[in-house]
N, C-alpha and C positions, 0 to 999 in steps of 0.2 A: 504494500500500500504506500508505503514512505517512495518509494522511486517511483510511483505515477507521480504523486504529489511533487515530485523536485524537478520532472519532465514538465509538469505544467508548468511550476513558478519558469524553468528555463525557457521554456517557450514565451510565455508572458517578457519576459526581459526583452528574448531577442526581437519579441514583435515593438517593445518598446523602442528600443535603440532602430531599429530599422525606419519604422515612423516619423522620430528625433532626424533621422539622418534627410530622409523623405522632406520634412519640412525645411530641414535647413536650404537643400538643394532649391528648392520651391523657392523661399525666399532669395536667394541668391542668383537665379534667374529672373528674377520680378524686379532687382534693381539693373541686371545688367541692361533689359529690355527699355526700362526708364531712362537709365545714361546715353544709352545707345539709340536708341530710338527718340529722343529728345535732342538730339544731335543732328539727326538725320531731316528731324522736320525743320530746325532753324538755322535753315541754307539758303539766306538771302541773296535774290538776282540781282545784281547794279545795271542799267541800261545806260547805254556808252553815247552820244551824238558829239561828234569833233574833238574826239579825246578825252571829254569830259562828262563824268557822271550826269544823267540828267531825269534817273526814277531809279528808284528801288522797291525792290517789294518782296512777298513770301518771307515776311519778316517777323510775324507770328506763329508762336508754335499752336494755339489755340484751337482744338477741332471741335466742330458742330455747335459753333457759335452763328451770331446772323451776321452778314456782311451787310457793308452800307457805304455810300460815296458822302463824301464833305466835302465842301470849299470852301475857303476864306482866307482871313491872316494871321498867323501866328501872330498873338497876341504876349503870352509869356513860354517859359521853358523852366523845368527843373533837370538838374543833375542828382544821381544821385550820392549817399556818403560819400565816396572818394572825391568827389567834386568833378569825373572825367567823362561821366556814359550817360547821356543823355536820359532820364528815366521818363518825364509826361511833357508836355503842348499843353498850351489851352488857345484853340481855335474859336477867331469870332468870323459866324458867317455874314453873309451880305447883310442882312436887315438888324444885325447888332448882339444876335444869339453867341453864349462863350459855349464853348464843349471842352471836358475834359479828357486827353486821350493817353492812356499809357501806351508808353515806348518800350519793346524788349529788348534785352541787353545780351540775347540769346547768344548771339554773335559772340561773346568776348571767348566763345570757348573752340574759336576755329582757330585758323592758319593765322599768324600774323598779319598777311599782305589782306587777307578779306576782310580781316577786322577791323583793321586801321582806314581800308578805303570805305568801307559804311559807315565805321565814328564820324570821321572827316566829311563826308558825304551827308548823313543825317542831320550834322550842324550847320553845313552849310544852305540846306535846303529848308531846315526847319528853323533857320536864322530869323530873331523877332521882328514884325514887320515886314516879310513874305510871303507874297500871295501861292500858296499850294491848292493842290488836289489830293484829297486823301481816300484810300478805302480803307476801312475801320473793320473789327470784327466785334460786334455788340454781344458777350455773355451776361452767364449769371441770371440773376432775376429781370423778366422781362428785357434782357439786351441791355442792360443801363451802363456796363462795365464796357468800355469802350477802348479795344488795343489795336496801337496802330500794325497794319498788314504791309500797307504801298502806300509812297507816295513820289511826287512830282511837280516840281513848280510849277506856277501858271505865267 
């Protein structure tokens, strides 16, 4: 009777530790897919006209939010802690409306040469007193959560 008994507790252990192991893998695959796949989507296009940067976009990693167009003038900007990566806009349209839009900083985690030409690029276009075009992507409750995707001066 005692060695059924020591067969089950050893079975109970090893389905323990196998499960312990099972979940760790589980977890460990759930971040790599996050890293990696979080990487993959914020791979912003620069559009070139005479050398020089003149849109950008696919600059949200945000999926199955609502997209929207805006126009008007950069009004103000934040950076954010470091003081270096551009983090929100606030856009006033034609008739005087402000909007707030968050900027991803998704980029800081590529190649140097992409990074630096979108920083340089996003300030210059989103420079205060600029007339842009922007496509937005509206999450969250109702769409209110507003990040920028594309933009292009006007």
């Amino acid at each position: 009777m005692s060695s059924h008994t020591t067969q089950s507790t050893g079975d109970g252990v090893l389905r323990a530790v196998v499960a312990n192991a099972l979940a760790n893998a589980l977890i460990v695959l759930a971040i790599l897919l996050l890293v990696l796949g979080g990487a993959a989507l914020a791979r912003p296009k620069l559009t070139y006209a005479g050398g020089k940067v003149v849109g950008l976009s696919n600059l949200s990693t945000d999926e199955g939010c609502l997209p929207a167009k805006l126009t008007g003038k950069v009004v103000k900007r934040a950076f954010g802690r470091d003081g270096l990566y551009l983090e929100s806009v606030i856009l006033e349209e034609k008739f005087g409306q402000r909007t707030f839009i968050n900027v991803e900083d998704g980029y800081r985690n590529l190649d140097a040469a992409t990074n630096g030409a979108v920083k340089q690029s996003l300030e210059t276009i989103l420079a205060v007193g600029r007339g842009v075009s922007l496509r937005v992507l509206g999450c969250g409750a109702a769409a209110r959560t507003l990040t920028l995707d594309a933009v292009r001066p006007l």
